[in-house]
C-alpha positions, 0 to 999 in steps of 0.5 A: 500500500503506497502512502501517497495514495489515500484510503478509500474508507477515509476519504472527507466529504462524502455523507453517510448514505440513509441506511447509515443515518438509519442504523446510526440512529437506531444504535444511539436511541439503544445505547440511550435506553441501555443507559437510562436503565442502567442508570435506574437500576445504579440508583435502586441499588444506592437506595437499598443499600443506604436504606440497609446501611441507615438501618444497620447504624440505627440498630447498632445505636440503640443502646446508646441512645437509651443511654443518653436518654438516661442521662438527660432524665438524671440531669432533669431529676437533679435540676428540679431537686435543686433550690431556685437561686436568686442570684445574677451575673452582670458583665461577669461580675457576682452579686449576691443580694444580702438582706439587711439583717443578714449583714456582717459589720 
């Protein structure tokens, strides 16, 4: 084959004949429903298992959670127990309110 000399299937400028168009459409309109589908069942995939991954980690931290929960109910209990102070904290600063009576000279 003499390199001068072009290639008859490479040859630029001439357009693909109908049957061509015809084919060439028919193998992209596939391609695209291939991919749509693939594309579906990728996303049913990603949503099973996020949903099996969510509801393992839910599982595994039960326990921990009933712990928590606990605790918040302890630290409620403790509040209540304690006595209501009356004091104030102004720009960092404590002031306790001493009644006259109560006062040291």
């Amino acid at each position: 084959m003499n390199s001068a000399q072009p290639n008859s299937q490479f040859r630029q400028g001439t357009p693909p004949g109908p049957l061509a168009k015809v084919v060439a459409f028919v193998l992209s309109a596939a391609f695209m429903v291939l991919a749509f589908m693939f594309s579906l069942v990728a996303l049913a995939v990603v949503a099973v298992l996020g949903v099996a991954l969510g509801g393992w980690l839910w599982w595994k931290t039960r326990t921990l959670r009933k712990q928590m929960q606990q605790m918040r109910e302890a630290a409620q209990q403790m509040a209540q127990d304690q006595p209501v102070r009356n004091d104030q904290v102004i720009e960092g600063e404590f002031i306790r309110e001493v009644p006259p009576e109560q006062r040291l000279r």
